[in-house]
N, C-alpha and C positions, 0 to 999 in steps of 0.2 A: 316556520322556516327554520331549519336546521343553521348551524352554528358552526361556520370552518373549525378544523382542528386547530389545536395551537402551532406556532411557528414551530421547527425543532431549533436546537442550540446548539451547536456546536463550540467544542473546543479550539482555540485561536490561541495563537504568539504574536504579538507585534514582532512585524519584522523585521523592525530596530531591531528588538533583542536577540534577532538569528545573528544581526547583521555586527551585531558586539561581540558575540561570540565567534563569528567566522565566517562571511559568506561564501560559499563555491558553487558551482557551478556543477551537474552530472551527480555523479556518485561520489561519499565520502565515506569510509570505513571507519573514522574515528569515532567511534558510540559514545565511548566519556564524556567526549566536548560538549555532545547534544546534548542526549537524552535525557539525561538526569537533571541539569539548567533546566531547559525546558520545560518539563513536566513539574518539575515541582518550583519554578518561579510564581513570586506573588501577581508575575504578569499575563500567564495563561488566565483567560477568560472562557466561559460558555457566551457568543454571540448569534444573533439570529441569520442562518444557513442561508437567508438570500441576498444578505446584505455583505456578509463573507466571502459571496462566489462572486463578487463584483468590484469587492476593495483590498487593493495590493497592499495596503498599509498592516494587513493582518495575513498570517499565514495557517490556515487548518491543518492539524497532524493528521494526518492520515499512519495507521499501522497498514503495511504493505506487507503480505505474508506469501512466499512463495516454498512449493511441497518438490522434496528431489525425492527421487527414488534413484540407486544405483543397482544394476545388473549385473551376475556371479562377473561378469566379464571387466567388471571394474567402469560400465560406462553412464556415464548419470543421466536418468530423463527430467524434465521437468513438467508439471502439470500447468495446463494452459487450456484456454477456451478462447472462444468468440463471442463478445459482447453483443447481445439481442438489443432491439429495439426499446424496452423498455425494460432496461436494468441500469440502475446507479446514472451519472454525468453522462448526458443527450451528448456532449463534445467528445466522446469517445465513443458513440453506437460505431459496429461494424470493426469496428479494429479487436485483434486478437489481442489477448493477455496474459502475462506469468501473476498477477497478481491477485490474491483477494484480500480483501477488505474493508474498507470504510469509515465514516466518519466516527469519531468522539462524539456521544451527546451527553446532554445534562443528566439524562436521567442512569446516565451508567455508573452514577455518583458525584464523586472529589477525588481530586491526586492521582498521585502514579496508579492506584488500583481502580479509579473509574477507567483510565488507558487502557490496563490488561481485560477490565469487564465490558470493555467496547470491542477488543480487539476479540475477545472469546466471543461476543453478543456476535458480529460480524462476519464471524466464522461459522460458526451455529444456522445462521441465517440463508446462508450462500452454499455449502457445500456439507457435505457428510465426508468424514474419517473414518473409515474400516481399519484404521492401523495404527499400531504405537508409532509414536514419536517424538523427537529430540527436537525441542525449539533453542534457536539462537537470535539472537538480534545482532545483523550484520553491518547494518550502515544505514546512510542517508541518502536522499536523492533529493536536488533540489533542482530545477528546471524551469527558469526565467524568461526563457526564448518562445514562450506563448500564454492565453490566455491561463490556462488549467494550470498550469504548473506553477505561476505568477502567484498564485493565492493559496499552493500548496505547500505542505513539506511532508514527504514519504519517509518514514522509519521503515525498514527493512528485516521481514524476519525473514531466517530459511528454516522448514519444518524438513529433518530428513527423516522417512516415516521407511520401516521396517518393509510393507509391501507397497507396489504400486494400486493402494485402494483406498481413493479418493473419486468422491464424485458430486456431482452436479444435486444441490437441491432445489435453486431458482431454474427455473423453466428459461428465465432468460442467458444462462449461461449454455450456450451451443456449444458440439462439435468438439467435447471436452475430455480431456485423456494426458497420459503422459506423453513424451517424444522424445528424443533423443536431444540434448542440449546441442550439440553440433547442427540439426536440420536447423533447428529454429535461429540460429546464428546465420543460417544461408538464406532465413525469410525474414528479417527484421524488420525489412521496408510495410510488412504486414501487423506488427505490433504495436501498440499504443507506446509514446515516446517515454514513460515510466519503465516499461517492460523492456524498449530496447537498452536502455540504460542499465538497466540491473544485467541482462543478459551480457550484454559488453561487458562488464565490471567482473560479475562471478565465472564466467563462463570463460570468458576470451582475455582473463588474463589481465583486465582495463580499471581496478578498482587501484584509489588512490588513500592516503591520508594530505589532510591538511596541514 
């Protein structure tokens, strides 16, 4: 008889310590506050991914990476798909998204550079890059008002890459391309509530500091 794989681990904050730091609620553009606490407190842990997706008393960082392209016309698309049936959190199949990413795990190391080799591991995994590009890390998304978000926190990067050439390497990511950031602001009701939040924030003018 063959032998389950091991659990995976993922990386976790008590939420206390978000909650010392600052809670809010949507989008936060203050990077300082967070990122650098967080990441490098002696209170991030690697905990096991099933027992995390269930208990609000720890929050998973998730790196949330969103790719703009802008047009000679000065007008920006963003890159988006449609979640397939079997790619990443079952509580978001079917919903559209600005986002790639995923989880921290143990084996992407320790500290801030396990982060950035999860968030390269994650990107590597999901899409292909045909283009140079500028990364920035923009802010925070924290979202209380449901199950997914309850056990989340989303760091925020935007990658603005030279051409619109990004694409799809998971099979599960449908229907994927850039768009013009104004359509997708006229369909939000169709995006997962991480993606309508950032949209709002970078898009429409809706990003705050704490």
């Amino acid at each position: 008889m063959s032998l389950a794989p091991p659990e995976e681990h993922v990386l976790v904050v008590p939420t206390s310590l978000f909650h010392e730091l600052g809670c809010f609620q949507g989008f936060c553009a203050d990077v300082d506050r967070y990122v650098g606490p967080l990441l490098q407190s002696p209170r991030a842990d690697y905990r096991p991914r099933s027992q995390m997706e269930i208990d609000p008393n720890f929050k998973q960082l998730i790196p949330y990476v969103l790719f703009e392209y802008r047009d000679k016309e000065g007008q920006r698309h963003v890159f988006q798909y449609l979640r397939g049936g079997g790619q990443g959190e079952a509580r978001l199949h079917a919903k559209r998204s600005v986002g790639v990413g995923g989880h921290i795990a143990s084996h992407d190391g320790g500290g801030k550079a396990a982060y950035v080799e999860g968030m390269r591991r994650e990107l590597e995994e999901e899409i292909v890059i045909d283009t140079p590009y500028e990364e920035q890390c923009v802010g925070l998304i924290n979202d209380d008002a449901n199950d997914v978000g309850r056990v989340h926190l989303g760091v925020v990067h935007l990658c603005r890459v030279d051409r619109p050439a990004v694409r799809p390497r998971e099979s599960e990511l449908l229907d994927a391309g850039f768009r013009p950031a104004e359509d997708l602001l006229a369909q939000l009701d169709t995006f997962e509530t991480w993606s309508q939040i950032c949209l709002r924030a970078l898009y429409a003018g809706e990003a705050r500091r704490t």
